[in-house]
Residue frames relative to the residue before (quaternion, step in Angstrom):
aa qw qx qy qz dx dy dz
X 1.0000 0.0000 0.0000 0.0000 0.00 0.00 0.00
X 0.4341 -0.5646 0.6563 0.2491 3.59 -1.16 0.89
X 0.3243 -0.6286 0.6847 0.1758 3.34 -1.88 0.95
X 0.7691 -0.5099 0.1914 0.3344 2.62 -1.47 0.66
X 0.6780 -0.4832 0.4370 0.3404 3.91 -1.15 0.22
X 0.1965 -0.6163 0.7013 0.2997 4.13 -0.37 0.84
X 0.1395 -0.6603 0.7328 -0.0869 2.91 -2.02 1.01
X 0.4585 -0.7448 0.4467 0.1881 3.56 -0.78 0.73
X 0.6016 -0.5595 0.3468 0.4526 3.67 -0.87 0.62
X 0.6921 0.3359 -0.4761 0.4260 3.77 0.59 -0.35
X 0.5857 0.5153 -0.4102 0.4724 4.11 0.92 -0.30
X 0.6493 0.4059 -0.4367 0.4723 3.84 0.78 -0.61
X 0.6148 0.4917 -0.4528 0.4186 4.00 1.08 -0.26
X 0.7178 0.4435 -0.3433 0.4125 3.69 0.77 -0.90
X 0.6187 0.3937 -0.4338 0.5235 4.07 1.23 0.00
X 0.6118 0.4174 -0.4320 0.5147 3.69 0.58 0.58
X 0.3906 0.4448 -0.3768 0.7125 4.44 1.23 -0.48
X 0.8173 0.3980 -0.3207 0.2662 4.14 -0.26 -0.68
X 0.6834 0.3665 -0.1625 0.6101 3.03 1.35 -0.55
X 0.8105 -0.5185 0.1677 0.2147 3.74 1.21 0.69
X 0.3463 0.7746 -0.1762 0.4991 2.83 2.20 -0.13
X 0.1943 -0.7718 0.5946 0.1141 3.48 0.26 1.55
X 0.2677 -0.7706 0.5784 0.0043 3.37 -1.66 1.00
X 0.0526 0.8529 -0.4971 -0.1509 4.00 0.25 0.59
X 0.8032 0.1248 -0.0108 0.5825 3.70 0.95 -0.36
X 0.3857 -0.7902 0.4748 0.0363 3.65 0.00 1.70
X 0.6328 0.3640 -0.3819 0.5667 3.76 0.55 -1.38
X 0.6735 0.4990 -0.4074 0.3625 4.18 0.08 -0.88
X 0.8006 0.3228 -0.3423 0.3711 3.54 0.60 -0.99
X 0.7043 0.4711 -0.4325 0.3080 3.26 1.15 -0.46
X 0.3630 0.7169 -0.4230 0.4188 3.59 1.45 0.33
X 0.8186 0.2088 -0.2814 0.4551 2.92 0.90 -0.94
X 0.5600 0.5883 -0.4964 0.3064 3.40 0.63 0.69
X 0.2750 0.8432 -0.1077 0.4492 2.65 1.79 0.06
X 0.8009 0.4392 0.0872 0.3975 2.75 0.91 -2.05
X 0.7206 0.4940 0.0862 0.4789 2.63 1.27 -1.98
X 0.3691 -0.6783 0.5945 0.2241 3.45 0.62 -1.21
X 0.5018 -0.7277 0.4011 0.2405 3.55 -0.31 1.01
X 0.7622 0.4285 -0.2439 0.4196 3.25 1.01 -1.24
X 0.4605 0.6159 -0.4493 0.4546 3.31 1.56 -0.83
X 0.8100 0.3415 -0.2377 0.4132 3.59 -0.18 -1.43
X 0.7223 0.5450 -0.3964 0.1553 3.84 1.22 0.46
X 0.1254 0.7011 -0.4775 0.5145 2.83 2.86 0.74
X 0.8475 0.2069 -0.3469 0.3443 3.86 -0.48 -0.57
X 0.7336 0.4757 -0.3707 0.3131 3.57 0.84 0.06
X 0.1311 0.9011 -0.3069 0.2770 3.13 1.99 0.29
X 0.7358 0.5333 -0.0824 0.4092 3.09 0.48 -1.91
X 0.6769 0.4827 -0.1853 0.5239 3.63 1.29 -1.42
X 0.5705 0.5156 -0.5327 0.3534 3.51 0.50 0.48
X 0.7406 -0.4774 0.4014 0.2499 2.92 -1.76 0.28
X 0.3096 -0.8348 0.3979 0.2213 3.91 -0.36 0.88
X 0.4699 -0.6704 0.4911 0.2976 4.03 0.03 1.10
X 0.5280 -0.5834 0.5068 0.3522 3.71 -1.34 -0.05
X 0.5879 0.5283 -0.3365 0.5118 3.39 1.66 0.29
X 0.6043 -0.5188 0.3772 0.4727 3.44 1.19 -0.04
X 0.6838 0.4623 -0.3465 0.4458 3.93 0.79 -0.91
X 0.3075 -0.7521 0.4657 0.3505 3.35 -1.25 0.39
X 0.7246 -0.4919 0.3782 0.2999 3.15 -2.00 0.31
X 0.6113 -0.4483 0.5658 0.3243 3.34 -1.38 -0.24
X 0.6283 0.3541 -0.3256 0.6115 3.79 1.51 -0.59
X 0.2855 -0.7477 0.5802 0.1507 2.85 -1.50 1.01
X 0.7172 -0.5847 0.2675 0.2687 3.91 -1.32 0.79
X 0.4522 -0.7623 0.3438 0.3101 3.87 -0.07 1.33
X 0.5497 0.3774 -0.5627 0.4886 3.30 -1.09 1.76
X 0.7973 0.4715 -0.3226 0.1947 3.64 0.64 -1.25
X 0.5771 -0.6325 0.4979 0.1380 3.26 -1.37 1.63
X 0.5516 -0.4541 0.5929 0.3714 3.21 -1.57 -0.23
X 0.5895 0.7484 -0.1768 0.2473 2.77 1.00 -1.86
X 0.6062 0.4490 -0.0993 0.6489 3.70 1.10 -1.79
X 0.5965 0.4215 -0.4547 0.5097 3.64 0.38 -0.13
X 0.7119 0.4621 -0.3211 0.4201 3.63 0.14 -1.16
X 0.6199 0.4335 -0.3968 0.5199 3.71 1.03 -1.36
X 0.6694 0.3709 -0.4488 0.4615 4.28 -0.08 -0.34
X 0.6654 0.4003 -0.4169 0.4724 3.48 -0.20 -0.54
X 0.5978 0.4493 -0.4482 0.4898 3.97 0.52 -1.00
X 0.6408 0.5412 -0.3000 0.4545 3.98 0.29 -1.16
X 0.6316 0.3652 -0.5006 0.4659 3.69 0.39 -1.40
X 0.7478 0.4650 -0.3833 0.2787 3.94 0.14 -1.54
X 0.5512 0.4862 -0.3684 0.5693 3.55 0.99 -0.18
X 0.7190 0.3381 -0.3575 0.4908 3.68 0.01 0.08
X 0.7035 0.4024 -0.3565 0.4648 3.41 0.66 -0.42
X 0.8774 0.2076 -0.3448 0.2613 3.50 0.64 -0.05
X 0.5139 0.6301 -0.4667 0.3480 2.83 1.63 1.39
X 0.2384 0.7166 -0.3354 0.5631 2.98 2.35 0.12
X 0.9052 0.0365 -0.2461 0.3444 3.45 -0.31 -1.10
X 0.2605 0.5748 -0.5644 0.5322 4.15 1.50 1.02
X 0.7377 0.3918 -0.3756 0.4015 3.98 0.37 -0.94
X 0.6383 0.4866 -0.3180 0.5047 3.72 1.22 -0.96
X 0.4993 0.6159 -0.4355 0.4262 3.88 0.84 -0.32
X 0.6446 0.5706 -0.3704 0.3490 3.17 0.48 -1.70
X 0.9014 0.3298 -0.0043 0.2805 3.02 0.19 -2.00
X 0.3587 0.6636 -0.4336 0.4929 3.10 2.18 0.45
X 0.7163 0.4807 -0.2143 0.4582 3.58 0.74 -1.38
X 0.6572 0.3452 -0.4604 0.4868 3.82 0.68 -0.31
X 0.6546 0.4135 -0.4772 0.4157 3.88 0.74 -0.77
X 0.3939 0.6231 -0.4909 0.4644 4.30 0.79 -0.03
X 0.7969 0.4338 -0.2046 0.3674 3.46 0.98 -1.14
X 0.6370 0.5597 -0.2261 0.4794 3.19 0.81 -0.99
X 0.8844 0.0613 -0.2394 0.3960 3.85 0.90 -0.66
X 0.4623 0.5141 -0.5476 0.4712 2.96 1.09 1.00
X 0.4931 0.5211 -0.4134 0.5607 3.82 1.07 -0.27
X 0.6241 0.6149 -0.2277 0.4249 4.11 0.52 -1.14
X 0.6918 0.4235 -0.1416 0.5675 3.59 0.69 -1.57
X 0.6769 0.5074 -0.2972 0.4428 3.41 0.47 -1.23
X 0.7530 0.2898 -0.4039 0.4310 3.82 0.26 -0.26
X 0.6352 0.2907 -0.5233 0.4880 3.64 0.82 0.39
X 0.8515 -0.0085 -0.1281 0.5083 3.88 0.23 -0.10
X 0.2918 -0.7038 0.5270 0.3767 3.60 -0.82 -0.07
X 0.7059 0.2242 -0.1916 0.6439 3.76 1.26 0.01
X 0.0289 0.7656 -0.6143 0.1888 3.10 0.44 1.57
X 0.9085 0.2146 -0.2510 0.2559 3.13 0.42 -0.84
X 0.2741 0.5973 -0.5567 0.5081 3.22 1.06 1.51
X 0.7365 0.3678 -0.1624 0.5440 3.64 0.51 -0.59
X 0.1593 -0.8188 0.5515 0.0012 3.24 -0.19 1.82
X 0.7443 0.2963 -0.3838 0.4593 3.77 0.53 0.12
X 0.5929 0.3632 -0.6188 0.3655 3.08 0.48 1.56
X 0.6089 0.5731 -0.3222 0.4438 3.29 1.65 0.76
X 0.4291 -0.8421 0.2541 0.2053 3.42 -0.88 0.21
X 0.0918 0.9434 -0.2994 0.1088 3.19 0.77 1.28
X 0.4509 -0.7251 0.4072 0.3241 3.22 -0.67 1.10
X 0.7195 0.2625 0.0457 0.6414 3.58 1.16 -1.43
X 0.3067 -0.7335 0.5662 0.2173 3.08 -1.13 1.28
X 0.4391 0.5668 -0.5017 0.4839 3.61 1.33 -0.75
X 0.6291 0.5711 -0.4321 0.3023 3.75 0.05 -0.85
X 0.7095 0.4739 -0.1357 0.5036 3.54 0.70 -1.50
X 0.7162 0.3785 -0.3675 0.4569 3.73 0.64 -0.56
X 0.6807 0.1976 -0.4381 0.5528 3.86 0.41 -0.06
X 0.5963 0.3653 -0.6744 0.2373 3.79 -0.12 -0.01
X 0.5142 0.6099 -0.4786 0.3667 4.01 1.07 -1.00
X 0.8541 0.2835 -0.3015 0.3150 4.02 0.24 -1.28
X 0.4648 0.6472 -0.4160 0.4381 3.45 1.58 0.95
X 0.7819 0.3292 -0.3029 0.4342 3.17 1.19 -0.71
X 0.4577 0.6912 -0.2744 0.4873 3.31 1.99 -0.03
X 0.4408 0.6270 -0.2165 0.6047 3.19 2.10 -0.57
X 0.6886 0.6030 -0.1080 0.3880 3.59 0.59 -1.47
X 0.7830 0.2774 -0.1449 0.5376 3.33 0.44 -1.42
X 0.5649 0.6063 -0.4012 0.3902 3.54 1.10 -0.24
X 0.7265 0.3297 -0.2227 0.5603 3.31 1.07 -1.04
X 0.6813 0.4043 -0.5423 0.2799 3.60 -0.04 -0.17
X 0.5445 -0.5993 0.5803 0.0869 2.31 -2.14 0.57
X 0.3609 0.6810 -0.5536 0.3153 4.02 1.73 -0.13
X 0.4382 -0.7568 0.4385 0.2071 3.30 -1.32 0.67
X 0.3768 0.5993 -0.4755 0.5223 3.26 2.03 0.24
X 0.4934 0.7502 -0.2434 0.3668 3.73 1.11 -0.79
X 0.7473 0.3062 -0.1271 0.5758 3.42 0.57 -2.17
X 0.7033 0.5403 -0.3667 0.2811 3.03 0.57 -0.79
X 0.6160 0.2784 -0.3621 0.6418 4.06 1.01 -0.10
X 0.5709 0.2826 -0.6740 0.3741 4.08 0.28 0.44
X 0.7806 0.3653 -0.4187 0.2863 3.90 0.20 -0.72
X 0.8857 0.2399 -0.3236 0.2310 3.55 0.86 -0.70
X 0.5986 0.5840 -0.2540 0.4860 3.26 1.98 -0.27
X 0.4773 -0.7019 0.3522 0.3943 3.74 1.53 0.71
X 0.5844 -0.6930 0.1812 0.3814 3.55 0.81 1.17
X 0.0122 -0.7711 0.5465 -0.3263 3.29 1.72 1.72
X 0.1488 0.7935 -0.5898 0.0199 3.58 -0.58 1.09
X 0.2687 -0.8020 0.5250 0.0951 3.65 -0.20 1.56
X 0.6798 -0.5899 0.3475 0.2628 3.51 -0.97 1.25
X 0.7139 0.5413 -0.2258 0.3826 3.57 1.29 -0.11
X 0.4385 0.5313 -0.2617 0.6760 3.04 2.55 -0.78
X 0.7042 0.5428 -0.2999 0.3458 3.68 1.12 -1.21
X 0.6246 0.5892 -0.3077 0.4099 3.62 0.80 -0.45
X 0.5995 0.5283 -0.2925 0.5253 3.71 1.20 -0.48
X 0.7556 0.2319 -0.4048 0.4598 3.30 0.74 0.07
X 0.6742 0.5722 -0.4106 0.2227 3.59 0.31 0.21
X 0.4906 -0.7045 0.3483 0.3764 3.55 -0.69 0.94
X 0.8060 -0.1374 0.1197 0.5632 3.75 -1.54 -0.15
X 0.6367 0.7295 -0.1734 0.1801 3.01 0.90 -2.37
X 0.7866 0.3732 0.0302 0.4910 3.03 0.74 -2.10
X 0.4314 0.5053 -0.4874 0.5666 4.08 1.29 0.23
X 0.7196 0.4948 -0.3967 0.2830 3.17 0.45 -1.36
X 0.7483 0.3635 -0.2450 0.4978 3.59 0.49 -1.32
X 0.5948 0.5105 -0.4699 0.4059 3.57 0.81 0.06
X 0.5008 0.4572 -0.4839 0.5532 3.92 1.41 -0.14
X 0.6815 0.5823 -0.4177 0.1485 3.29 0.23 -0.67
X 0.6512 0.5901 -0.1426 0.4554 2.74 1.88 -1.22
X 0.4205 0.7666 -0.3469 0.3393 3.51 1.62 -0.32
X 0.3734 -0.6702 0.4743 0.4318 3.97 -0.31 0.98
X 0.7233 -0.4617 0.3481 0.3775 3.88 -1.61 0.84
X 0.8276 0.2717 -0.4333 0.2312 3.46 0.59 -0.73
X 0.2668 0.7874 -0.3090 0.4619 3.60 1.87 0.20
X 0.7710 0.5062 -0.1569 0.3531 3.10 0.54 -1.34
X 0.6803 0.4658 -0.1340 0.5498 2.82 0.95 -1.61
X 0.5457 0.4332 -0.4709 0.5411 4.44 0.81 0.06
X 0.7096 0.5322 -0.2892 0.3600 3.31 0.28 -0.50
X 0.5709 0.4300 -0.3183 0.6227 3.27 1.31 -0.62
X 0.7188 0.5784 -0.3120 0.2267 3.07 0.32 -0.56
X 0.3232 0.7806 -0.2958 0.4458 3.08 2.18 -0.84
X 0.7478 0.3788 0.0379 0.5439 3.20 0.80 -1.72
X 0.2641 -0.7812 0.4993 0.2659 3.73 1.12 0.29
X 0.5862 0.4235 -0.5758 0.3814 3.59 0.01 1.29
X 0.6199 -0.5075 0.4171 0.4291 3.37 -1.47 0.41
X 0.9168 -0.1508 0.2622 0.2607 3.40 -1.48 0.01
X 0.8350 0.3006 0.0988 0.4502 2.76 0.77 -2.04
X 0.5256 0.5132 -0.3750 0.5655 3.27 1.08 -0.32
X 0.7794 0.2690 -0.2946 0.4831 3.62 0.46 -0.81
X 0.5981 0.1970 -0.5744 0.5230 3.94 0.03 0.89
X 0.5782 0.3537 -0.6221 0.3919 3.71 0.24 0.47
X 0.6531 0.5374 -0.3551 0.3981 3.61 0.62 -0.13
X 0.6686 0.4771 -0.3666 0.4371 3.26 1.11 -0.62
X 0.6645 0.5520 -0.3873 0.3220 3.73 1.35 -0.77
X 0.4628 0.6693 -0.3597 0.4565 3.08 1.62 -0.93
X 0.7632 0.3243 -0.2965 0.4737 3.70 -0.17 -1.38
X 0.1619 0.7108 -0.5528 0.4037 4.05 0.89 -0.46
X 0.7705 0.3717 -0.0103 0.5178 3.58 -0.41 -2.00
X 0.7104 0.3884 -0.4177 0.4123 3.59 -0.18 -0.73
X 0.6435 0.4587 -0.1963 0.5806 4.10 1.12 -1.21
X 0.3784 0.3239 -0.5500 0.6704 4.20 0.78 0.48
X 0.6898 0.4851 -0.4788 0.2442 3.48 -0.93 -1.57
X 0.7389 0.5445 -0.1394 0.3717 3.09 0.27 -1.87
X 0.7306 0.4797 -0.1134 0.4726 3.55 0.82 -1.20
X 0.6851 0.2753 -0.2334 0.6328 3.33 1.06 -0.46
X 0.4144 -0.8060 0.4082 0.1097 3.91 0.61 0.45
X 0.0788 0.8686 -0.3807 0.3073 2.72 1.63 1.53
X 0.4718 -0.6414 0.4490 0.4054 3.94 -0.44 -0.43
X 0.3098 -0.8881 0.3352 -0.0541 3.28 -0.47 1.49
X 0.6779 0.6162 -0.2350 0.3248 3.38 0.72 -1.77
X 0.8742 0.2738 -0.0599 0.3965 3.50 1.22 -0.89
X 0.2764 0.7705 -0.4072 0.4052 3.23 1.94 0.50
X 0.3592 -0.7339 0.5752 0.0382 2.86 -1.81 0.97
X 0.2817 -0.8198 0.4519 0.2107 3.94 -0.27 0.22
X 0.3713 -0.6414 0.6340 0.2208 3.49 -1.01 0.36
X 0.7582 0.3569 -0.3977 0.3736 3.33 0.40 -1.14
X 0.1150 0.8493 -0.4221 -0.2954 3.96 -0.55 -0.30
X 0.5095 -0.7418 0.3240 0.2918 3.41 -0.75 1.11
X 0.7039 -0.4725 0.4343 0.3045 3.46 -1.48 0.54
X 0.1404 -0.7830 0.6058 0.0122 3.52 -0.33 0.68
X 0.4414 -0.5728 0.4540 0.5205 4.13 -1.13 0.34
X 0.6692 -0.4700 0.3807 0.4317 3.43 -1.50 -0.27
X 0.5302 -0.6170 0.3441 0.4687 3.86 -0.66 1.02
X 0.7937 0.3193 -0.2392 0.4592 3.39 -1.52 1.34
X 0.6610 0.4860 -0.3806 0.4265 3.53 1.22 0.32
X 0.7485 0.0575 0.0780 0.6561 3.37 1.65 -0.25
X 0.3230 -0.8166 0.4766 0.0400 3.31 0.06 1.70
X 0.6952 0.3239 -0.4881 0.4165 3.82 0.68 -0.33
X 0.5609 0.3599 -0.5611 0.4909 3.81 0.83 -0.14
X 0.6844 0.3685 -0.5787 0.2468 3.82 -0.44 -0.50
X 0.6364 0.5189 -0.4210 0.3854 3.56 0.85 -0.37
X 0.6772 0.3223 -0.4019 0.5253 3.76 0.72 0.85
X 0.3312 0.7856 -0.4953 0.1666 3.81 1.02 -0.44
X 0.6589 0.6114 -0.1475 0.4127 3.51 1.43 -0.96
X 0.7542 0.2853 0.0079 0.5914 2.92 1.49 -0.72
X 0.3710 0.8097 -0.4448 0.0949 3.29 1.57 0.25
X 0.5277 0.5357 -0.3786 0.5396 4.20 1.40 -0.94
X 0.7610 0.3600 -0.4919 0.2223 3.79 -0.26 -0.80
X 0.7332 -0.2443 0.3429 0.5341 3.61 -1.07 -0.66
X 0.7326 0.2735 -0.4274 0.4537 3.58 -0.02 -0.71
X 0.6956 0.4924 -0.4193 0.3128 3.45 0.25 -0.04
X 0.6079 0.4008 -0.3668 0.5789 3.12 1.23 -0.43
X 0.7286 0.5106 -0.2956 0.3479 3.70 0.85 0.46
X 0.4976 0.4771 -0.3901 0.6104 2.78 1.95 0.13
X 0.4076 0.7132 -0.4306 0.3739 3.86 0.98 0.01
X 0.7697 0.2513 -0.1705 0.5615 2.89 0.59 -1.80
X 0.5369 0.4239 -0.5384 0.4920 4.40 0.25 0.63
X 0.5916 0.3244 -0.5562 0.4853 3.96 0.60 -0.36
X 0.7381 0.4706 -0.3752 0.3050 3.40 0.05 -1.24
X 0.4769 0.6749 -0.3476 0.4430 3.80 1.11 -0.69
X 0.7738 0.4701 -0.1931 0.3781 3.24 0.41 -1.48
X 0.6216 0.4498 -0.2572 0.5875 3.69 1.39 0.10
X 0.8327 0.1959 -0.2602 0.4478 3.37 1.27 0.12
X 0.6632 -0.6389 0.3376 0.1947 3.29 -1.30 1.51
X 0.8186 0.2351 -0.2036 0.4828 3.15 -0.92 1.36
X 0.3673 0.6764 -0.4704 0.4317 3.58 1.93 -0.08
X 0.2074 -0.6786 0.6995 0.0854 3.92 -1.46 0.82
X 0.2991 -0.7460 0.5813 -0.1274 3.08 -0.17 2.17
X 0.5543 0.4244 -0.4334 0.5700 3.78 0.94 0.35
X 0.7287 0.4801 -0.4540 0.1800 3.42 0.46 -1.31
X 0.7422 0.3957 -0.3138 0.4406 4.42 0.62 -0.25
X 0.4854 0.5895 -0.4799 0.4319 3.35 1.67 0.11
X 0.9304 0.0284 -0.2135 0.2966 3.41 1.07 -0.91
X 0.0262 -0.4437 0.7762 -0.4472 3.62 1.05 2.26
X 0.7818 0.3344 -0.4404 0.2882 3.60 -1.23 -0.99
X 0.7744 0.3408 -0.2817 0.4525 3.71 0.73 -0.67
X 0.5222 0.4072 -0.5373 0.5223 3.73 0.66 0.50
X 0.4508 0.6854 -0.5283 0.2187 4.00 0.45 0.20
X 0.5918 -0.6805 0.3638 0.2331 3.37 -0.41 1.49
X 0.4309 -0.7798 0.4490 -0.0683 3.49 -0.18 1.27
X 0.7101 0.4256 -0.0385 0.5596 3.44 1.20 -1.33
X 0.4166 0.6943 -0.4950 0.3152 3.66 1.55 -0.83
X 0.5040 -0.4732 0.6062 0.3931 3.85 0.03 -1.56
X 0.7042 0.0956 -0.2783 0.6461 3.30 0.96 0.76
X 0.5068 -0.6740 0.5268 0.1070 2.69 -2.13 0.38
X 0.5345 -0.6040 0.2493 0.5361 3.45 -0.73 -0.26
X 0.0287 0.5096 -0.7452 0.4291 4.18 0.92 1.13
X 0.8410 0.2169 -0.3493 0.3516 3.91 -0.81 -0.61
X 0.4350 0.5126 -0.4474 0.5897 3.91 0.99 1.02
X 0.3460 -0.6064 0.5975 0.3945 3.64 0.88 -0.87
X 0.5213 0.6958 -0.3650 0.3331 3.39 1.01 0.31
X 0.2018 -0.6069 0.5956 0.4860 3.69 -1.49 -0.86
X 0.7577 -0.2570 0.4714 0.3709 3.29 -1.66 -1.13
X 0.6838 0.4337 -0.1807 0.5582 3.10 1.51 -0.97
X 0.5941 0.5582 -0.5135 0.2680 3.62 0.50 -0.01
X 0.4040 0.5238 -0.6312 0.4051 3.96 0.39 1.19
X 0.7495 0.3155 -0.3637 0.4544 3.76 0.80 -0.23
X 0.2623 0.6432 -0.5183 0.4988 3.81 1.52 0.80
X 0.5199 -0.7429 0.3387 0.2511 3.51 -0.85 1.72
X 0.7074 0.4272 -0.3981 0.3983 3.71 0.92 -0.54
X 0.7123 0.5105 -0.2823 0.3903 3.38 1.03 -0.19
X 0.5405 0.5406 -0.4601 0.4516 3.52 1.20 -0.05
C-alpha cells in the first residue's frame, strides 16, 4: 500500500474547509499547523465529526465546527498536561522520600537483599534489580559518582531511589516488607493496596503527559482501588469517574494533599480554563459541571 500523499500546510487547511471545518483566520491556523502538526491537532478534531449509521465517524465534520475551538482544546489539553505532570512530580519526589527514608531504617542495602523483602515474583525482582543496576551505572548525578568513587560503589537505598523512574518506585513499594508498606500508605490514608493500584494507574497518566500525547479525554484500562463506598466522601465523589482523566486527577489532589509543598490550586485551575465554547463539555474529562463543589477540588 502507498502512504498517504505529502500535502502542504495551505492543502492540509483546504482538506479540513472540505470536510466542513469553519475557518475565521487562515495565516493563524495555518501557523498553527505549522506548529502543531496536522495529525497532532487531528486527536482533538476527532470527536467533531459526523457519526456514520455504523456508529464510526465520518470524514465530515458537525455544522458550526471552527478551527478556532480546535486550537482553544488542544491549547487547554497542553495546559493541563503540564500541570498534571508538575502535580505528579511533586508527589513523586515526596513518595522517593518516604520509602527510601522507611527501608533505610531497617537496612541501608535492603534492596539488594531480597529475603528481607516482600516479593510476590521473583521474576519480578530480578529485572527490576538489573535496571536499577543499569541506572546507577550510567548516571552521571553526582550524588551517584560520588558513592561509585568514594563509597566503593556502596549504593544505600536512599541514594538508590533518585534514580528510578515512576515505573521502578512503583515495584520497589511493592517490594517493601507489609509492615513498611502499609505506613506509607498510610501517609496517604489508604491501605497498602489501594496505593500501588494507584501508583500503576498514575504510571500511565506520567507517560501520557511526558510524551505530550492527548490527554483531557482518555480513558484507562488500569482502574484504581478506591476506599469502600461511604468511608471517604471525596473519593466516592469520583468512583464514577475513576478510569477517565479527572479521575485520575483527582488521585493526584488526594495524594497531593498529604504532601508538603503540593499546589492544590495548580489542577483546580488547568481544569477550569477548559474551553467551554469548544462544543463539549466537561462529560469529555469524565467529569460534570459540578465537580468544583467535589471535596478534593474545592
Amino acid at each position: 500500500m502507498e502512504p498517504t500523499p505529502h500535502k502542504t500546510y495551505p492543502e492540509q487547511l483546504a482538506v479540513l474547509k472540505s470536510r466542513g471545518m469553519l475557518v475565521e483566520n487562515d495565516d493563524a491556523a495555518l501557523a498553527l499547523l505549522e506548529r502543531a502538526g496536522y495529525y497532532t491537532l487531528s486527536g482533538y478534531s476527532h470527536t467533531f465529526r459526523r457519526k456514520a449509521p455504523d456508529g464510526s465517524r465520518s470524514e465530515q465534520f458537525r455544522e458550526g465546527i471552527t478551527f478556532e475551538s480546535i486550537h482553544a482544546l488542544w491549547s487547554f489539553d497542553n495546559r493541563l498536561r503540564a500541570a498534571s505532570f508538575a502535580s505528579v512530580q511533586t508527589v513523586e519526589t515526596h513518595l522517593r522520600a518516604l520509602i527510601g527514608y522507611s527501608l533505610g531504617a531497617v537496612d541501608p542495602l535492603i534492596h539488594t537483599k531480597p529475603e528481607l523483602l516482600s516479593i510476590s515474583r521473583a521474576s519480578d525482582y530480578r529485572v527490576w534489580s538489573a535496571k536499577l543496576e543499569t541506572k546507577v551505572k550510567d548516571s552521571r548525578e553526582d550524588f551517584v559518582v560520588h558513592h561509585r568513587d568514594n563509597r566503593e560503589n556502596v549504593i544505600p537505598v536512599w541514594v538508590a531511589v533518585d534514580v528510578l523512574d515512576w515505573g521502578g518506585i512503583s515495584y520497589l513499594y511493592s517490594f517493601m516488607p507489609t509492615r513498611q508498606r502499609e505506613a506509607v500508605a498510610a501517609h496517604f490514608e489508604l491501605s497498602a493496596a489501594q496505593l500501588l493500584s494507584w501508583l500503576h494507574s498514575l504510571n500511565t497518566v506520567r507517560n501520557v503527559c511526558a510524551h505530550h500525547s492527548r490527554f483531557f479525554n482518555r480513558r484507562y484500562a488500569i482502574s484504581p482501588k478506591l476506599t469502600r463506598p461511604g468511608e471517604n466522601l471525596a473519593l466516592d465523589e469520583i468512583s464514577s469517574s475513576k478510569q477517565s482523566t479527572f479521575g485520575m486527577l483527582s488521585l493526584i489532589q488526594h495524594l497531593g494533599s498529604r504532601t508538603q509543598g503540593h499546589n492544590q490550586r495548580l489542577l483546580p485551575a488547568a481544569v477550569n480554563s477548559f474551553p467551554v465554547g469548544s462544543g463539549l463539555n466537561f462529560g469529555a474529562l469524565g467529569t460534570t459541571d459540578r465537580w468544583r463543589t467535589f471535596e478534593l477540588w474545592k
